[in-house]
C-alpha positions as CSV (number, residue, x, y, z in Angstrom):
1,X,0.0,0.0,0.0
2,X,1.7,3.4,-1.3
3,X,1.0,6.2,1.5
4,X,2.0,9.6,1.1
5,X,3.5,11.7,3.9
6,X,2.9,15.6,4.7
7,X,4.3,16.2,7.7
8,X,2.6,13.8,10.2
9,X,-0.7,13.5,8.2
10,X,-0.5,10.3,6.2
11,X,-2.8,9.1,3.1
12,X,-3.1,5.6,2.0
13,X,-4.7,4.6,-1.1
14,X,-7.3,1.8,-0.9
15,X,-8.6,0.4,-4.3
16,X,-11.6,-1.3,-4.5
17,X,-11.4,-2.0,-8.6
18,X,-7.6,-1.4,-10.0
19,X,-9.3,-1.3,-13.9
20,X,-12.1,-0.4,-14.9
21,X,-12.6,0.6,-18.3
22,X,-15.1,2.3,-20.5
23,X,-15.3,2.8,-24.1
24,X,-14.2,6.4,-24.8
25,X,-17.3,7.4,-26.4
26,X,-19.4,6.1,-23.4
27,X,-16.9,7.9,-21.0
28,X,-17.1,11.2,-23.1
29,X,-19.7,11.6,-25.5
30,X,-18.1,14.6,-27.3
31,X,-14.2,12.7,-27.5
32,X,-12.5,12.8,-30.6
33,X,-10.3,9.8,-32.5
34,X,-7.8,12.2,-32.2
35,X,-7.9,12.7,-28.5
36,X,-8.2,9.0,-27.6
37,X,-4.9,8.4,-30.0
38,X,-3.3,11.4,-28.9
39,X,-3.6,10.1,-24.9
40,X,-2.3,6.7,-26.0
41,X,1.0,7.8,-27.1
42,X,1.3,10.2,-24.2
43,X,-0.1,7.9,-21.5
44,X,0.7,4.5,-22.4
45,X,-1.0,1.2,-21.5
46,X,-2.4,2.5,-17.8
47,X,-5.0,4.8,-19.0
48,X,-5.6,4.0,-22.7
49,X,-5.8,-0.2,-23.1
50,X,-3.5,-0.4,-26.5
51,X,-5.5,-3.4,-27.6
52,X,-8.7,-2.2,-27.4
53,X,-8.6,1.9,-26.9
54,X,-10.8,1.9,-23.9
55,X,-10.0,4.2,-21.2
56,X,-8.7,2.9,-18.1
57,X,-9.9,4.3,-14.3
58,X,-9.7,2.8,-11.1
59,X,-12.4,3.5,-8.4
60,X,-9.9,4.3,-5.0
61,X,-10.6,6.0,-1.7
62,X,-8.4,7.4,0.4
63,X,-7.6,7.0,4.1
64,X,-6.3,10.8,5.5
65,X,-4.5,10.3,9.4
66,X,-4.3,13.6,10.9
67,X,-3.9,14.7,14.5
68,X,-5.4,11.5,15.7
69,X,-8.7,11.5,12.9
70,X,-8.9,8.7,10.7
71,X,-11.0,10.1,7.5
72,X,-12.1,7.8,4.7
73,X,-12.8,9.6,1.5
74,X,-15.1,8.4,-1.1
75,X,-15.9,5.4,0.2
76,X,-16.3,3.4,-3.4
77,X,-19.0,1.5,-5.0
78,X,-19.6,-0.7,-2.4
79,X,-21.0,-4.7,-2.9
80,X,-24.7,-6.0,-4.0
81,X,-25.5,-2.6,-5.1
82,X,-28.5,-2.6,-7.5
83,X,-27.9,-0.6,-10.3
84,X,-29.6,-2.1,-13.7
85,X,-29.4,1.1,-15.7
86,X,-26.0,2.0,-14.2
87,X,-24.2,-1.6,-15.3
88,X,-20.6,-0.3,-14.5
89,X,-21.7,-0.1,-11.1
90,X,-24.0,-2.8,-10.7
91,X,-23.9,-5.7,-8.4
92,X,-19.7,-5.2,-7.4
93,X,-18.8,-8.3,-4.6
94,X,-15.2,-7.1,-4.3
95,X,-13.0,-7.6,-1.2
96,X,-12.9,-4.1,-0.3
97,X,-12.9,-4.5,3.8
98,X,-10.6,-7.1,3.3
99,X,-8.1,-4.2,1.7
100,X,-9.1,-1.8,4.1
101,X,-7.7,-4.3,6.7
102,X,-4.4,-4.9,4.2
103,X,-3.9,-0.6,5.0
104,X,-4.2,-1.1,8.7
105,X,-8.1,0.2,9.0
106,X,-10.4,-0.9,11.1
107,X,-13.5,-0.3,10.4
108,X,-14.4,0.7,14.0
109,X,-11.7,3.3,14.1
110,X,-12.4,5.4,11.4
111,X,-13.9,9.0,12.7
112,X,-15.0,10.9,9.5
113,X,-16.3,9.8,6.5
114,X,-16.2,12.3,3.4
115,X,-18.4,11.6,0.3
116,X,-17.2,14.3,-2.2
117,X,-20.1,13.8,-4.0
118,X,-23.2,11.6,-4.1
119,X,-22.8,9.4,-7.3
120,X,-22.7,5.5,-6.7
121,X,-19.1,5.0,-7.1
122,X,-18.4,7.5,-4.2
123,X,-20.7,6.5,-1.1
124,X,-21.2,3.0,-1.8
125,X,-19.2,1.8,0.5
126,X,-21.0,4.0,2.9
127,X,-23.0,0.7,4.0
128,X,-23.2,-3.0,3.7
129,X,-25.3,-5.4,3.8
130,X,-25.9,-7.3,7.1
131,X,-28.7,-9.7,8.1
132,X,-30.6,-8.1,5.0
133,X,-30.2,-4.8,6.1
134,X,-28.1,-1.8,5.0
135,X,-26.1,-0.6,7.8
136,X,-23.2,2.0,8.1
137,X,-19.8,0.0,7.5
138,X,-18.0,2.6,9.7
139,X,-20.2,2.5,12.9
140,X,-18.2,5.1,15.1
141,X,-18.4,7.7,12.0
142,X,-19.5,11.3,11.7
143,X,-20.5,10.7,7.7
144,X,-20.5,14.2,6.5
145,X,-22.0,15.3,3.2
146,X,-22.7,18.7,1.3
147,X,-26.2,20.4,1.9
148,X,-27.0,21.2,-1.0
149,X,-25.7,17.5,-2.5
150,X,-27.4,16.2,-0.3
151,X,-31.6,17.3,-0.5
152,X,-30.8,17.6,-4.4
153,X,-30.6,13.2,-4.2
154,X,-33.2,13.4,-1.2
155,X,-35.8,15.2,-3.9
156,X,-35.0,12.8,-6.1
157,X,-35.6,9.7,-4.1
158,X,-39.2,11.1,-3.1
159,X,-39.7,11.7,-6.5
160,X,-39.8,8.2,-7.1
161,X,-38.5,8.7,-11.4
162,X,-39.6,6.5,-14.0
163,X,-36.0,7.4,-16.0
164,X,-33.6,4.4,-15.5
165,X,-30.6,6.3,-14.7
166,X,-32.3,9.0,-12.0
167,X,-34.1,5.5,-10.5
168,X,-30.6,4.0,-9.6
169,X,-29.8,7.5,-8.2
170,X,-32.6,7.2,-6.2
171,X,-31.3,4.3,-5.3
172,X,-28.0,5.1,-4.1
173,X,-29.9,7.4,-1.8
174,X,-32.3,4.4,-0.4
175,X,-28.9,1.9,0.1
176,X,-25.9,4.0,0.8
177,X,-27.3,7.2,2.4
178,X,-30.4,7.2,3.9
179,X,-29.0,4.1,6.3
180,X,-26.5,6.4,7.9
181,X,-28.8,9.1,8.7
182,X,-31.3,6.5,10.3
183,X,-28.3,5.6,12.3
184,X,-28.0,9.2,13.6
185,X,-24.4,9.4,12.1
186,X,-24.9,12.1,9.1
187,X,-23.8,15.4,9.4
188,X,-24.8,18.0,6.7
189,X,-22.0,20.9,6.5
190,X,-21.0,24.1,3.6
191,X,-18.4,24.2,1.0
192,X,-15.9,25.1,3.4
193,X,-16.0,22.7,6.2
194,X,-13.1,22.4,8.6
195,X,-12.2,18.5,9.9
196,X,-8.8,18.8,12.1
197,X,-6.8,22.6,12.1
198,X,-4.1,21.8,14.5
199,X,-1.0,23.6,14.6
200,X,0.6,23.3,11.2
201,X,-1.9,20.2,9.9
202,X,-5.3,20.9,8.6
203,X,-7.9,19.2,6.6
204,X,-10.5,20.9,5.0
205,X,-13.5,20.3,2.7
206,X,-13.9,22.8,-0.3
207,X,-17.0,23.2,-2.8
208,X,-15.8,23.0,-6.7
209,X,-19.3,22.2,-8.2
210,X,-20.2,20.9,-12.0
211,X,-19.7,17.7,-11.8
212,X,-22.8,17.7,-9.5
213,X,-23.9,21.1,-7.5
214,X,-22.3,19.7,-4.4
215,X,-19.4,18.5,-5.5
216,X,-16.5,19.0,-2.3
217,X,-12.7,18.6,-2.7
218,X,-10.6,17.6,0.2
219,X,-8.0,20.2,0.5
220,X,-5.2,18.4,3.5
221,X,-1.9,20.4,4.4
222,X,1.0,19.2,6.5
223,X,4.6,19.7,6.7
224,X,4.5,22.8,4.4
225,X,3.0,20.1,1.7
226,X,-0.5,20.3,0.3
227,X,-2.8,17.8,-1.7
228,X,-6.0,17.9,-3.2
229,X,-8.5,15.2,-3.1
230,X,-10.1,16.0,-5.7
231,X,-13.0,13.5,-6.3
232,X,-14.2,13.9,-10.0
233,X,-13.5,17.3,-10.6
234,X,-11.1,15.2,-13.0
235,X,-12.0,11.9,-14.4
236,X,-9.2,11.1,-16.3
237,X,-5.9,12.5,-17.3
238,X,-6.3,13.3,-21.3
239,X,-8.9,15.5,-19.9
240,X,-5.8,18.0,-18.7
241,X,-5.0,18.1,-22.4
242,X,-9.0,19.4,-23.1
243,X,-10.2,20.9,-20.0
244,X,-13.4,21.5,-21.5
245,X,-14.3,18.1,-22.6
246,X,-16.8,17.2,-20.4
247,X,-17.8,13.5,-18.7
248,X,-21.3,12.4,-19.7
249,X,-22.4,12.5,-15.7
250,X,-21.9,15.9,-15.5
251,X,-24.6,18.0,-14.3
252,X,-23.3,21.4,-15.6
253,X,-20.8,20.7,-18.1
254,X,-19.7,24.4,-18.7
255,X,-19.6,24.7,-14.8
256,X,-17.2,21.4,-14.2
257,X,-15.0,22.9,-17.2
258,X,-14.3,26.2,-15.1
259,X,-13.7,24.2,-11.9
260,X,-11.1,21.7,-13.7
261,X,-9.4,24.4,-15.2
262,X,-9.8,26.5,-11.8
263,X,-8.1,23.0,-10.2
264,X,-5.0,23.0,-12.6
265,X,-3.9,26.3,-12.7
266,X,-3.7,26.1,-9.1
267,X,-2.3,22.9,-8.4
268,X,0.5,23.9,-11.4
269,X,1.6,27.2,-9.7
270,X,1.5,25.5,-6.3
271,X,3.4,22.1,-7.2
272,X,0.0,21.1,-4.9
273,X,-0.3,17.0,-5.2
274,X,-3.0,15.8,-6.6
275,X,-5.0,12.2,-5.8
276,X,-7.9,11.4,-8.2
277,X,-10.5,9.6,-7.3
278,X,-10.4,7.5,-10.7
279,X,-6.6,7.4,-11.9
280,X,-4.8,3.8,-11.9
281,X,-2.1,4.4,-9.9
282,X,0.1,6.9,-7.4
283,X,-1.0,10.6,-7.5
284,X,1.2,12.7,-8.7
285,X,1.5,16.4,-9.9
286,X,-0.4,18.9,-12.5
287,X,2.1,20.5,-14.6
288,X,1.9,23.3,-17.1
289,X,4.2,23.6,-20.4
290,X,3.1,26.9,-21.9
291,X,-1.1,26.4,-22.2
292,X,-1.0,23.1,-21.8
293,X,-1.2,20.7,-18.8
294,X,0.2,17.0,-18.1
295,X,-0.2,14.6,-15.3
296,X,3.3,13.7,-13.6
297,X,2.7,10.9,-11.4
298,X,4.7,10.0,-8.5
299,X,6.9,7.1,-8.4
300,X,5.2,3.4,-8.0
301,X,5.9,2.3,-4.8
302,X,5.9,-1.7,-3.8
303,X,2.8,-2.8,-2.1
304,X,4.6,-4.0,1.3
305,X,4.2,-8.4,1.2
């Protein structure tokens, strides 16, 4: 398990699915030949399958230690999920806790749990099934989740919609949210939520919306070192070589184009680290040549046996 170290705040990465790939097309409506051939001589065989030209993502969360919080952020897909309009995220049986337990989490221990945004793939894990039941899968945790993000899937549950795609979204509100706030463990905060601030280690939650109107970024400083979590603000990298092609779940497309490029040019004058929700492997940095922007990725690091 890679972790990353600013100061005495740690981040490990937990994957639940190390490929998952889409056809481009079905990824991006709008994408080009040209872009998809252009990222596979640039990227290479991680994020552009060479045999078949599908795009490659992962679906990861990530467990921030700071000042004696555990945080788990974006919790995954999560297992038995019914999803029949929503295939890539249907039915998972994965052995998620068991890799949890691989990066030294206890379920029990973990004190915050951040969804940056409400889509299956990001609060699944919220809950699993026991005895029947959906039941928070982090029983000592404060869940927190955006307002607005929030009532906008609660309105859509009581709506009870006939299209296929809102139904499963409905869904995800019935089997991976709704169980927590039964449970008493949801909080609701704003776009600028603090988690720890002490001394020179802080962890906040920050709103850059278009992907959904909620959408948060987890914004974590330590040691003079800052990182972005930065959920699906990006989905994947050839997207920092077209800023403004947009991701076929996005709510306001224009909106999530101004909030990606909003993300690079800040994370390429700060040298700020960057951990996608979605990207096979390490995080890494945004870096500008000119107008253009490029994903340099950390080193691998080997998964301790």
């Amino acid at each position: 398990m890679n972790v990353l170290r600013l100061g005495e705040v740690t981040i490990s990465r937990v994957t639940e699915v190390e490929r998952w790939p889409f056809r481009p097309e079905e990824l991006f409506p709008a994408i080009t030949g040209e872009i998809v051939e252009r990222a596979a001589r640039e990227l290479g065989p991680r994020f552009v399958d060479p045999d078949t030209g599908e795009l490659i993502l992962s679906i990861t969360c990530h467990i921030v230690r700071a000042a004696g919080t555990v945080i788990v952020v974006d919790s995954g897909n999560g297992n038995f999920k019914h999803r029949p309009a929503l295939l890539a995220h249907h039915r998972f049986d994965t052995p998620y806790l068991e890799r949890l337990t691989e990066a030294g989490v206890d379920p029990g221990e973990v004190d915050v749990v951040v969804s940056t945004h409400l889509h299956p793939d990001h609060c699944g894990w919220n809950t699993r099934l026991l005895q029947g039941r959906w039941t928070p899968t982090f029983p000592n945790a404060t869940y927190l989740f955006d307002r607005g993000e929030f009532e906008w899937l609660r309105a859509l549950f009581h709506d009870d919609p006939d299209d296929p795609v809102a139904a499963d979204l409905a869904r995800t509100f019935a089997d991976s949210v709704e169980p927590v706030v039964r449970a008493e463990q949801a909080v609701l905060v704003g776009q600028d939520h603090v988690i720890v601030d002490e001394g020179g280690t802080r962890v906040s939650l920050r709103g850059m919306p278009g992907h959904t109107g909620g959408h948060l970024v987890v914004d974590v400083r330590g040691g003079g070192r800052h990182a972005l979590l930065s959920g699906d603000v990006i989905h994947h990298p050839l997207q920092l070589a077209v800023p403004d092609l947009a991701q076929g779940g996005d709510q306001d497309p224009a909106r999530a184009a101004r909030t990606r490029r909003a993300l690079m040019e800040e994370c390429a004058a700060g040298g700020t680290l960057v951990l996608p929700a979605h990207f096979p492997g390490p995080p890494g940095r945004i870096v500008r040549d000119g107008g253009r922007f490029s994903f340099d990725p950390l080193p691998d690091r080997p998964r301790p046996r």
